[in-house]
C-alpha positions as CSV (number, residue, x, y, z in Angstrom):
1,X,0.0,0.0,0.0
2,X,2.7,2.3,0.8
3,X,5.7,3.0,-1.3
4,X,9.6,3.1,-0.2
5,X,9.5,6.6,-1.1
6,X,6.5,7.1,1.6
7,X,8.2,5.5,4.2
8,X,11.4,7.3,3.3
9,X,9.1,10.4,3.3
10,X,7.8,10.3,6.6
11,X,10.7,9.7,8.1
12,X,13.1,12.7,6.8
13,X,10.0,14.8,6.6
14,X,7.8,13.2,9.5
15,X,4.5,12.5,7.6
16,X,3.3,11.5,4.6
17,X,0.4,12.0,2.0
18,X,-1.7,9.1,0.3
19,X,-3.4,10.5,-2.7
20,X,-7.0,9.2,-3.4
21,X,-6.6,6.7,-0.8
22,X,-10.9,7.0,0.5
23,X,-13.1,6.4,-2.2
24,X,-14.9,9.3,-4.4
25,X,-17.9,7.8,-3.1
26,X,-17.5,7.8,0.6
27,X,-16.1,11.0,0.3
28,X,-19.1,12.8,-1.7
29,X,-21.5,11.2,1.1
30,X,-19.5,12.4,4.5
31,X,-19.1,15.7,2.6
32,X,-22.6,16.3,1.4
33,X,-23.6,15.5,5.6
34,X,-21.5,17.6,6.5
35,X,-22.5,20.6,4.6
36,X,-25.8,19.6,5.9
37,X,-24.5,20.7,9.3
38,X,-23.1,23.8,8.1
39,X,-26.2,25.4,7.5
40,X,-27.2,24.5,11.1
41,X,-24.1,25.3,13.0
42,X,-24.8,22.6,15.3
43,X,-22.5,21.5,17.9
44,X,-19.3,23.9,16.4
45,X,-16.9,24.2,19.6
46,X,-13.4,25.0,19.8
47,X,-11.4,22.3,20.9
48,X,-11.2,23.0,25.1
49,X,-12.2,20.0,27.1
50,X,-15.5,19.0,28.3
51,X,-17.3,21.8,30.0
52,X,-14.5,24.8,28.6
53,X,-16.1,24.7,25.1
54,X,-16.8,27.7,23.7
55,X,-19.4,28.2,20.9
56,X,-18.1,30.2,17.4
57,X,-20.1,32.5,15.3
58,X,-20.6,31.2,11.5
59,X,-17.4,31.3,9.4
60,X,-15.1,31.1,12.2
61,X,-12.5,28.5,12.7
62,X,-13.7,25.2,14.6
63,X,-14.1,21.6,14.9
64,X,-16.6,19.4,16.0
65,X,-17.1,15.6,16.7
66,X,-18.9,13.4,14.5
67,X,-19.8,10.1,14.6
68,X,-21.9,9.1,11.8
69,X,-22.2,6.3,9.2
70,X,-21.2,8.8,6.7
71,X,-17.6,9.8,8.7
72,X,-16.5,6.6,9.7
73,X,-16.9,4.9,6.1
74,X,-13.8,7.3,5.5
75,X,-11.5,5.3,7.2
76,X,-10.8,2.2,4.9
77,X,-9.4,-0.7,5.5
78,X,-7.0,1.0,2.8
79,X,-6.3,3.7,5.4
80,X,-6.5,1.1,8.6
81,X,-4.0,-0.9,6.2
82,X,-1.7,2.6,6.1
83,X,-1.7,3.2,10.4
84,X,-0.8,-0.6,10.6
85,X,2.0,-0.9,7.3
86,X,3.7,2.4,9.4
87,X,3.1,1.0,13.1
88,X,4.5,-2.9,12.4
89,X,3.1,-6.1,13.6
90,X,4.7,-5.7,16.9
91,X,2.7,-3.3,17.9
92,X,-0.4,-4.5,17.7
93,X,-3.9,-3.6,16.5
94,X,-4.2,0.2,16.0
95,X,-7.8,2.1,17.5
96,X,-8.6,5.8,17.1
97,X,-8.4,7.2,20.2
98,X,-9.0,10.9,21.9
99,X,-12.5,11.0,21.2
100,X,-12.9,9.5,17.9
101,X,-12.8,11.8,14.4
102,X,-13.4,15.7,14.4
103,X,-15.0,17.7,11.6
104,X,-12.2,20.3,11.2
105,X,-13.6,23.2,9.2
106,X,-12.4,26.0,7.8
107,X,-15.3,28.3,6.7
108,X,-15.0,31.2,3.6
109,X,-13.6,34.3,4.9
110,X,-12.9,36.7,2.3
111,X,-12.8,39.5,4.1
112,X,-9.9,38.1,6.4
113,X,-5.8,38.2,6.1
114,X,-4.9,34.8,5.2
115,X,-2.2,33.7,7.9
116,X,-0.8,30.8,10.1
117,X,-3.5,30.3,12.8
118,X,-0.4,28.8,15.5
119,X,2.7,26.3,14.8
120,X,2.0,23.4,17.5
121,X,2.4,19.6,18.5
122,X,-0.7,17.6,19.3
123,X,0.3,17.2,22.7
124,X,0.1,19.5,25.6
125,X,2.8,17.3,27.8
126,X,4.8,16.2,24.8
127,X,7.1,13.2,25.8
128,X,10.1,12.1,23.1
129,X,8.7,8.7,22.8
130,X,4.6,8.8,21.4
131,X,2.0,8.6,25.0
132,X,-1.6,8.5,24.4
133,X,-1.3,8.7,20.8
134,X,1.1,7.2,17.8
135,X,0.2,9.1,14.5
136,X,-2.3,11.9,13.5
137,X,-4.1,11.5,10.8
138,X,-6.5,14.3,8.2
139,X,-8.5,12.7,5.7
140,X,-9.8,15.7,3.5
141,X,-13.4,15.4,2.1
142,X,-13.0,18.9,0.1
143,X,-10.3,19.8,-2.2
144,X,-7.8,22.4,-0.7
145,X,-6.2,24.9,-2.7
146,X,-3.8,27.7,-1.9
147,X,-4.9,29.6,1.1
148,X,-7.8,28.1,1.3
149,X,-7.7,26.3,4.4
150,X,-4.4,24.2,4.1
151,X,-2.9,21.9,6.2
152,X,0.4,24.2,7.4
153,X,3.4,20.9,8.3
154,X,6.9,21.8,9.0
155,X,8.8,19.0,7.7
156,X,11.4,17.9,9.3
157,X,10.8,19.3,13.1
158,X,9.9,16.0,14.2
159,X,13.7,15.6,14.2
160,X,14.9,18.6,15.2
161,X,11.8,19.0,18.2
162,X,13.2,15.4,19.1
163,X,16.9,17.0,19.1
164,X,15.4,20.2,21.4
165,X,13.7,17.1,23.6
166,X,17.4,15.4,24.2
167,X,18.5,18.9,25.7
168,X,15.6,20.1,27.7
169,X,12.7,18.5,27.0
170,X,10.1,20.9,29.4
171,X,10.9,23.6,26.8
172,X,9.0,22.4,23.9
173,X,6.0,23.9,24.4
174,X,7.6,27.2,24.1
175,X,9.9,26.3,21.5
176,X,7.1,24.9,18.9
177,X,7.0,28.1,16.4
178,X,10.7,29.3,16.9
179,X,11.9,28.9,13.6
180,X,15.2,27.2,14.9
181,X,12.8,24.3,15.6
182,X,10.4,24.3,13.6
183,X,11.8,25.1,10.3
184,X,10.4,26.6,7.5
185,X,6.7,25.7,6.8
186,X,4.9,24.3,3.6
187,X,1.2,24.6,2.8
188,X,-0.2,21.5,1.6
189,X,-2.5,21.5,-0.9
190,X,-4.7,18.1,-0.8
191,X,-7.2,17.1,-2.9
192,X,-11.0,14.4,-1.9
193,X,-10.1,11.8,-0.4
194,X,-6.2,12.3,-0.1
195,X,-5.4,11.1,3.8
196,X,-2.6,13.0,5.6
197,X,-0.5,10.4,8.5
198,X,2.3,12.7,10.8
199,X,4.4,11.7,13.4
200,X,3.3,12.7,17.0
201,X,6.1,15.4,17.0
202,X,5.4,17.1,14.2
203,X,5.3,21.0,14.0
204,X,1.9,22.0,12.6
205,X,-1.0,24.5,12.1
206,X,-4.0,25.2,10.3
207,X,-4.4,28.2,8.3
208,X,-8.0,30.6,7.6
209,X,-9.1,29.2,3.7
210,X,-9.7,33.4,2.0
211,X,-10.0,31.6,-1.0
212,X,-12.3,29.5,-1.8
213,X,-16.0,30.0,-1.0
214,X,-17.0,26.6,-0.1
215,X,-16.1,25.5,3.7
216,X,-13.3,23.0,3.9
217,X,-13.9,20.1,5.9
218,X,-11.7,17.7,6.9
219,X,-11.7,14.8,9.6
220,X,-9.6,14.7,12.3
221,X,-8.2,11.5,14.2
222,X,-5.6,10.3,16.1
223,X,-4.1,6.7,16.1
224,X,-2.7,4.8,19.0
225,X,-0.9,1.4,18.8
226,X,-2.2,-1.8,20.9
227,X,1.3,-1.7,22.7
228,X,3.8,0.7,24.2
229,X,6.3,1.6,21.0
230,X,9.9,0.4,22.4
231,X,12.2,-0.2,19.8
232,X,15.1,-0.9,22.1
233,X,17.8,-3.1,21.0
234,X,15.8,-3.8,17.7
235,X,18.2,-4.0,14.7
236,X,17.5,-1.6,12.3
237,X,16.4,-3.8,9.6
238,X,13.6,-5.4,11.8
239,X,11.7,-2.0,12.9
240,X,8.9,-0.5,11.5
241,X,8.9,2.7,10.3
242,X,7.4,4.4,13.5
243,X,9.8,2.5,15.0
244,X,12.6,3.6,13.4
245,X,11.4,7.5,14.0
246,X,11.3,7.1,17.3
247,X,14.7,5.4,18.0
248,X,17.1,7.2,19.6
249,X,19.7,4.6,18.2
250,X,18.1,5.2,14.5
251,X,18.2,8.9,15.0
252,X,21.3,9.4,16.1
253,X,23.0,6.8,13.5
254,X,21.0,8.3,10.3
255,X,20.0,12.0,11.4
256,X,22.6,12.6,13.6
257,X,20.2,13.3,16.5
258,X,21.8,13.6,20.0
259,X,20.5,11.2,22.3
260,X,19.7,12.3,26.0
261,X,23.0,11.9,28.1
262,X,25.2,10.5,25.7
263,X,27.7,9.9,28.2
264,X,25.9,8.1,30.3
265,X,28.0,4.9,30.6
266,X,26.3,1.5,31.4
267,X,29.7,0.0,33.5
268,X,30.6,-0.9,36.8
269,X,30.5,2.8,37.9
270,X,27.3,3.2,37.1
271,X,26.1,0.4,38.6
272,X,27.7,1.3,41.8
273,X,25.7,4.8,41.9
274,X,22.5,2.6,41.4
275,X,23.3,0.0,44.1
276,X,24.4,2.6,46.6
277,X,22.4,6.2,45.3
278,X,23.9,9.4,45.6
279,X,24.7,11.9,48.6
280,X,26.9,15.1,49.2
281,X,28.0,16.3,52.6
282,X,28.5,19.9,53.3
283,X,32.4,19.6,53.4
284,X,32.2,19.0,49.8
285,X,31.2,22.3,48.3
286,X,32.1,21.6,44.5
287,X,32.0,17.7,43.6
288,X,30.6,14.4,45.6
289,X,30.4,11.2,44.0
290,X,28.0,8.1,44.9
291,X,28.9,6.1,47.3
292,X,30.5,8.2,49.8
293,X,29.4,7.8,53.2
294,X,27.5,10.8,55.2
295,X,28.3,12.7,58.1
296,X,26.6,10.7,61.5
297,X,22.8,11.0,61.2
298,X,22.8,13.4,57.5
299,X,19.2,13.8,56.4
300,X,18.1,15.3,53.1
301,X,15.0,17.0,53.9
302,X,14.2,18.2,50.4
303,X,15.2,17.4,46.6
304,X,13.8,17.7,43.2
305,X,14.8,16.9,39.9
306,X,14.7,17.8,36.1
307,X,16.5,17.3,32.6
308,X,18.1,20.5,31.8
309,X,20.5,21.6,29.2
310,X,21.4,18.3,28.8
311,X,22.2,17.6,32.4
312,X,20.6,16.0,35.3
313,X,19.8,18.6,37.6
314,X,18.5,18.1,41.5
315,X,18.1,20.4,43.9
316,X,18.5,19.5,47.5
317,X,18.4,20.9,51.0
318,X,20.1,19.0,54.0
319,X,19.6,18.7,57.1
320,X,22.9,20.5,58.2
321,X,21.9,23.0,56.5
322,X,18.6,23.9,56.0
323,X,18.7,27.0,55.1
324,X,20.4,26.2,51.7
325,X,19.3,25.2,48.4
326,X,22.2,23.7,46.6
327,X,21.8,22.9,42.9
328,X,23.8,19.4,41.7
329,X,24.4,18.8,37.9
330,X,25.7,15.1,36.1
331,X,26.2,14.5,32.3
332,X,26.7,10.8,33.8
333,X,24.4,9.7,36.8
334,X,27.8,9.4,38.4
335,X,29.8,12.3,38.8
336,X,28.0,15.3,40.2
337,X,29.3,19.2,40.4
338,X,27.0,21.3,43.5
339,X,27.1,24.8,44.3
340,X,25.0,26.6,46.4
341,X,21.7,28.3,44.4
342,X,19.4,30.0,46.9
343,X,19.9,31.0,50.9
344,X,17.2,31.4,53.4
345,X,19.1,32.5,56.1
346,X,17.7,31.9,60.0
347,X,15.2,30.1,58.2
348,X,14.4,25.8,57.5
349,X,13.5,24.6,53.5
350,X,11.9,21.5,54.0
351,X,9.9,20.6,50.8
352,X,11.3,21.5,46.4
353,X,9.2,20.9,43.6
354,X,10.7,21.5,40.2
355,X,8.5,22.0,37.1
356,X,8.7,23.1,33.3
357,X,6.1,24.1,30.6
358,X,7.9,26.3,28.6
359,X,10.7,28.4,28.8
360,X,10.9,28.8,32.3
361,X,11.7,26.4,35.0
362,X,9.5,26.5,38.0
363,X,11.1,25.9,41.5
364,X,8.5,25.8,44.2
365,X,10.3,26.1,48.0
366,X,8.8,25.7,51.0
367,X,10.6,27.1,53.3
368,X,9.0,27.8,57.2
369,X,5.5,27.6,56.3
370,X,5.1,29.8,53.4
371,X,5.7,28.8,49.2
372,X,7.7,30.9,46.8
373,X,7.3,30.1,43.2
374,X,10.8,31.0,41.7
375,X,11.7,31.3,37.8
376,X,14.8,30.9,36.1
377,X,15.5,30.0,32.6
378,X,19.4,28.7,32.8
379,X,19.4,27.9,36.3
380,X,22.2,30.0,36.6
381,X,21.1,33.4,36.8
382,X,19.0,34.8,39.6
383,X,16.2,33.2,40.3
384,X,13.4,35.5,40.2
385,X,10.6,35.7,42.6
386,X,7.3,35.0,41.0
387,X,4.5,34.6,43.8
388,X,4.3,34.0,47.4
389,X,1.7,31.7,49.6
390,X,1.2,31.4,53.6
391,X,0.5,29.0,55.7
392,X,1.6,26.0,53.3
393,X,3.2,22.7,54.4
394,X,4.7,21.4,50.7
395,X,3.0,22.6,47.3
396,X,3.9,22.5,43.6
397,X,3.6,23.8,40.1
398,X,1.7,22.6,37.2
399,X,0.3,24.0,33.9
400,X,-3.3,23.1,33.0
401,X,-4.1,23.2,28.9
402,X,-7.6,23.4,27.9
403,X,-7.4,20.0,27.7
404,X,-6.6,19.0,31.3
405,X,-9.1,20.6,33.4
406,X,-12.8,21.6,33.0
407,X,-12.3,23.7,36.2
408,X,-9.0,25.5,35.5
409,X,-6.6,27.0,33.2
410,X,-2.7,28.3,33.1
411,X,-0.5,28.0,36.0
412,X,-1.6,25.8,38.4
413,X,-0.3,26.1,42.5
414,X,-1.1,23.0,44.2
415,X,-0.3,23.0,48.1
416,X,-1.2,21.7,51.5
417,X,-2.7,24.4,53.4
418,X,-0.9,24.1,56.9
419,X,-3.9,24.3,58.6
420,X,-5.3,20.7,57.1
421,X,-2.7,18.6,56.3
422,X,-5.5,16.3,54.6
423,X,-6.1,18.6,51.6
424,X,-4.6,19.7,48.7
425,X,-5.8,22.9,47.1
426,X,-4.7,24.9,44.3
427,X,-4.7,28.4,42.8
428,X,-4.5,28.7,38.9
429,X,-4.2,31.9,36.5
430,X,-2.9,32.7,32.9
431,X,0.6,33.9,35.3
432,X,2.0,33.7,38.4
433,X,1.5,37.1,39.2
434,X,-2.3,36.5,38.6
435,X,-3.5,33.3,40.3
436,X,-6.9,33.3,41.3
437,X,-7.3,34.6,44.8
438,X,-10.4,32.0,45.9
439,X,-8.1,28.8,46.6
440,X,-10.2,25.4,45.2
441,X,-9.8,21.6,46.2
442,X,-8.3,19.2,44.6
443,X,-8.0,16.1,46.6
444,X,-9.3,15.6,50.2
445,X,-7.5,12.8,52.1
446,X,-9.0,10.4,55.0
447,X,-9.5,12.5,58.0
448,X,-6.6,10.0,60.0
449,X,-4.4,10.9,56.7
450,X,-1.7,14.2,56.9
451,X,0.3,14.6,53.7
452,X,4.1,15.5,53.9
453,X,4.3,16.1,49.9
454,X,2.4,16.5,47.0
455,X,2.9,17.2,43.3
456,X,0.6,16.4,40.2
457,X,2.2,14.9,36.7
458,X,0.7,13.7,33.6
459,X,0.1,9.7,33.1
460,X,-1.1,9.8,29.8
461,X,-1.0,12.8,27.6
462,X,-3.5,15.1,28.9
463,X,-6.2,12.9,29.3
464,X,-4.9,11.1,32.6
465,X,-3.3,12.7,35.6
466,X,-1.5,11.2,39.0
467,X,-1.3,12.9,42.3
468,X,1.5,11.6,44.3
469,X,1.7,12.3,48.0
470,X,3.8,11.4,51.1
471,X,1.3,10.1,53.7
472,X,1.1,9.9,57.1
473,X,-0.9,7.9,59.1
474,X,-2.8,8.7,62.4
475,X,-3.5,5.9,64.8
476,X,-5.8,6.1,67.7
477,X,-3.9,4.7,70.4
478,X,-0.1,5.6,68.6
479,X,-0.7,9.0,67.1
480,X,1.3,9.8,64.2
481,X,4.3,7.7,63.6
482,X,7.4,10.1,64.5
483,X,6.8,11.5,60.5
484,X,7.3,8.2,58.8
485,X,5.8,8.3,55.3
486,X,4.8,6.0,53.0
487,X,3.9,7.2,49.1
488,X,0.5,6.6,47.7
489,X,-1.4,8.1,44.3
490,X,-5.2,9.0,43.4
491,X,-5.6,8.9,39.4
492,X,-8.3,10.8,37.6
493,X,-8.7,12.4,34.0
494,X,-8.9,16.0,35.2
495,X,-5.3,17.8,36.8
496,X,-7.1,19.4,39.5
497,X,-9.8,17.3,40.6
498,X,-9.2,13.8,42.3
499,X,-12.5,12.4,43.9
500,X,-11.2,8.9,44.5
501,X,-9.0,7.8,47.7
502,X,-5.2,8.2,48.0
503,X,-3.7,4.1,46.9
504,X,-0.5,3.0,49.0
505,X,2.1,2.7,46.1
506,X,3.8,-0.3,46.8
507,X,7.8,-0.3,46.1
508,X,10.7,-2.8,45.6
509,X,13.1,-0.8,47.7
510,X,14.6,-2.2,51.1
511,X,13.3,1.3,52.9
512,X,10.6,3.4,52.3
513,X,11.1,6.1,49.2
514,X,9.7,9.4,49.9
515,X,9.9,12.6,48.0
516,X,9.2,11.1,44.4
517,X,9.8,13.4,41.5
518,X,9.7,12.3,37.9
519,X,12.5,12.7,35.7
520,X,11.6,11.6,32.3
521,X,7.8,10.5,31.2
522,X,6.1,8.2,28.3
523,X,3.3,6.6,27.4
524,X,1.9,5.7,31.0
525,X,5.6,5.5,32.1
526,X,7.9,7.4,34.9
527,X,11.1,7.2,35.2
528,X,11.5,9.1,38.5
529,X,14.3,10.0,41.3
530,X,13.0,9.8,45.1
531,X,14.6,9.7,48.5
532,X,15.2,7.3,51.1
533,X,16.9,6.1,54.1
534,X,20.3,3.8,53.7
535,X,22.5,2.5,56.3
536,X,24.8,5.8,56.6
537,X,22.2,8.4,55.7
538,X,19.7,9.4,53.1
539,X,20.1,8.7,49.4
540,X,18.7,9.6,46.5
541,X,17.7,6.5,43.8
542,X,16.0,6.3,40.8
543,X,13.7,4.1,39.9
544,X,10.4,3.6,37.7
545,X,6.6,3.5,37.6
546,X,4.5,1.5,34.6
547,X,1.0,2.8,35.0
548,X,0.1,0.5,32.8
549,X,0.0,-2.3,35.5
550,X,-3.0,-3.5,37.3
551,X,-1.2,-2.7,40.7
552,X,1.4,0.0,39.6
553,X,4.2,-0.6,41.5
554,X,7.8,1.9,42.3
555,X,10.5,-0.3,41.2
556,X,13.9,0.3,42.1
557,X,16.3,0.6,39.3
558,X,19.7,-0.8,41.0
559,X,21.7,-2.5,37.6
560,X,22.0,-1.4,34.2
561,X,19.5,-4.0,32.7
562,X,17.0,-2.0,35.1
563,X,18.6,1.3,33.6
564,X,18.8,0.5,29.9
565,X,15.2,-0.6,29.6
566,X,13.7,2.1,31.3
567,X,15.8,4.6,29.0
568,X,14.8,2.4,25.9
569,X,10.9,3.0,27.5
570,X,11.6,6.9,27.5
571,X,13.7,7.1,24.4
572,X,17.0,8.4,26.0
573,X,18.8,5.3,24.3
């Protein structure tokens, strides 16, 4: 069905168009139904999540869901055939997922400027390997001529977004329309019945149609694969094309595509860090190395972690000094460089969050009883001071698309107010400087429950979130346990509203992990860091959560075997 010039195409370019693929037939009927509709309006929304759609006048950009006879005839076995012949056999049976096919529309606007409507990826937590979704896919009903309503594709930014993803992969999102990145664009112009398939990292857009009087219509859908794509160790010969463009090992030998810490070494070395985690003592100010053994009764009483620049940065607080926040960097897992980043002086840090949407990178520090949100976009420079909370015991930064919440939008604060450990509540607002002053609920805890940490992360895409929290139990006749912690989750399908009860998170590590912070993300994968007690101190670890389990569990990574798969899983190798 597909050509070696198609598969070459989506590859170096990252999609690919098959010309006349759907029928005349089917294509006259879905069209003719949906002109119907036009006349009607009915059910036009803008893309926003259930209960944050927001109705458009006639002749205004928008999409709407359909799930007719008519619509679904358009996908073939001939285009079925296409998703699998680019997905392989080991993947499994493809479904349409994210809520089926939209109409996407693009009425006759004469009177308008003909532009770009917004370069973008169809994610809003893009992760290098695809999560939630595999390839897009347009099947145009109408034919599309110049300015009149094109698909706008950047070909070629899947690689160099991939690249951008090696070296700091929470910057895409502001990253998507800098031409660096993106590239220069092409309009495509399609004709009835031609079907459009692009790779999940893509640079895109539509564009307003100022040409042509009748509306556009195109429909919308999004593929997934039966099984998680992990091309791994694969030789090259025995992948499948979406295999291939999502191999870091493939990208790097054909595109010359840095892979995520390229000098990370699987040897003896790094083995040793895994077995025996990594600490710093304060007589150390520039370098530590895993392994070395902690002054008498060291605690870490905050950390966080994030891929930045290519480097693995944590931020950590210790108990000698808690009025520090030191900043620690590795190119390796094994050799570390700290310095010293922030100073409270008089004053005790005792919780770090570390987030990134964007350009910036979010550092939430709690730090006696009140949050500061801090900004910095090198981690270098000053970090500057973006908004302040009281009365907090831990909280943490998120940013809420249209798609993740049908309650809020922007930056998202969650914290636990001091004043009821059980809770988490959040602020949100299009900045930091403008967060809503009313705070809301987001999860509410077993009254015996008190929550020591809490942060929120995407599990799949933006259509399944996890709150993770330290808890700590009350007993009647022993009170609260001395601190002692023990991690659990609550899942649900909207960032700031978890309704169910908090699940113990059961873990392979000899002593109890606390402090969990993710490092890397795929499809319904963590790879995360966390802290926890060994014989001559505290440690930090890493280790890794598959959502996709029945009974997710945190398993330790403590060999390379354990190390390599889970970077093969998250597309660092």
């Amino acid at each position: 069905m597909l050509g070696p010039e198609d598969h070459e195409h989506f590859l170096e370019h990252g999609f690919v168009i098959l010309r006349g693929l759907v029928p005349p037939g089917i294509v006259a009927r879905a069209s003719r139904e949906l002109e119907e509709w036009d006349e009607s309006e009915a059910g036009l929304f803008v893309s926003a999540g259930a209960g944050l759609e927001e109705p458009r006048p006639p002749n205004a950009v928008g999409c709407r869901a359909v799930n007719s006879e008519a619509t679904w005839d358009c996908v073939t076995e001939q285009v079925s055939g296409a998703v699998m012949e680019l997905l392989g056999e080991s993947s499994g049976l493809p479904s349409l997922v994210r809520g089926g096919l939209l109409d996407m529309r693009r009425s006759f606007q004469p009177d308008a400027e003909w532009s770009v409507i917004g370069l973008h990826v169809d994610s809003d937590y893009p992760t290098a390997m695809p999560n939630g979704w595999v390839l897009g896919m347009s099947i145009f009903l109408t034919r599309v001529r110049e300015r009149g309503g094109a698909f706008i594709a950047c070909p070629g930014s899947h690689l160099r977004y991939r690249a951008l993803m090696g070296h700091t992969p929470g910057s895409l999102k502001g990253c998507t329309a800098n031409p660096e990145h993106a590239g220069a664009w092409r309009e495509l112009v399609t004709g009835p019945g031609d079907v459009l398939l692009y790779h999940h990292l893509l640079g895109h857009s539509g564009s307003l149609n100022v040409s042509d009087p009748r509306t556009r219509h195109t429909l919308q859908g999004w593929w997934n694969s039966e099984r998680r794509i992990r091309p791994g160790a694969k030789p090259f010969r025995e992948m499948s094309t979406v295999e291939q463009s999502n191999s870091a090992r493939y990208l790097r030998r054909r595109y010359r595509v840095e892979p995520p810490l390229p000098r990370c070494a699987l040897n003896a070395r790094t083995t040793r860090t895994l077995k025996c985690g990594v600490t710093a003592t304060a007589a150390m100010a520039l370098t530590h190395r895993a392994g070395l053994k902690a002054a008498a009764g060291e605690g870490l009483l905050a950390h966080a972690v994030i891929h930045n620049e290519g480097l693995i940065d944590r931020f950590f607080v210790e108990a000698a000094r808690p009025s520090v926040v030191c900043r620690s960097s590795s190119h390796n897992l094994v050799d570390w460089d700290v310095t010293d980043l922030l100073r409270f002086e008089g004053e005790r840090v005792h919780s770090l969050s570390c987030f990134q949407w964007g350009l910036d990178v979010i550092l939430v520090v709690c730090v006696n009883g009140r949050l500061e949100v801090r900004s910095s976009r090198d981690l270098r420079r000053e970090w500057e001071l973006r908004h302040k909370l009281a009365d907090a015991a831990a909280g943490a930064a998120f940013y809420n698309s249209v798609n993740a919440s049908r309650a809020a939008r922007g930056d998202v604060l969650f914290f636990v107010p001091a004043w009821d450990e059980s809770r988490v509540l959040y602020h949100h607002g299009e900045g930091w400087h403008d967060l809503s002053v009313q705070a809301a609920t987001a999860f509410r805890a077993a009254p015996d429950q008190r929550l020591r940490d809490a942060f929120v992360q995407s599990v799949l895409a933006e259509g399944r979130f996890a709150l993770i929290a330290d808890v700590c139990e009350r007993t009647v006749d022993k009170g609260e346990s001395e601190g002692r912690t023990r991690p659990a989750f609550v899942i649900s399908d909207d960032s700031v509203d978890y309704n169910g009860a908090l699940h113990m998170l059961d873990f392979t590590a000899p002593t109890v992990p606390r402090q969990i912070r993710v490092y890397a993300r795929a499809n319904q994968y963590w790879l995360v860091s966390y802290c926890r007690a060994h014989a001559d101190g505290d440690r930090l670890f890493w280790g890794s959560i598959d959502w996709q389990e029945t009974t997710p569990i945190l398993r330790e990574i403590n060999d390379n075997y354990a190390l390599k798969e889970a970077m093969f899983i998250t597309g660092m190798r």
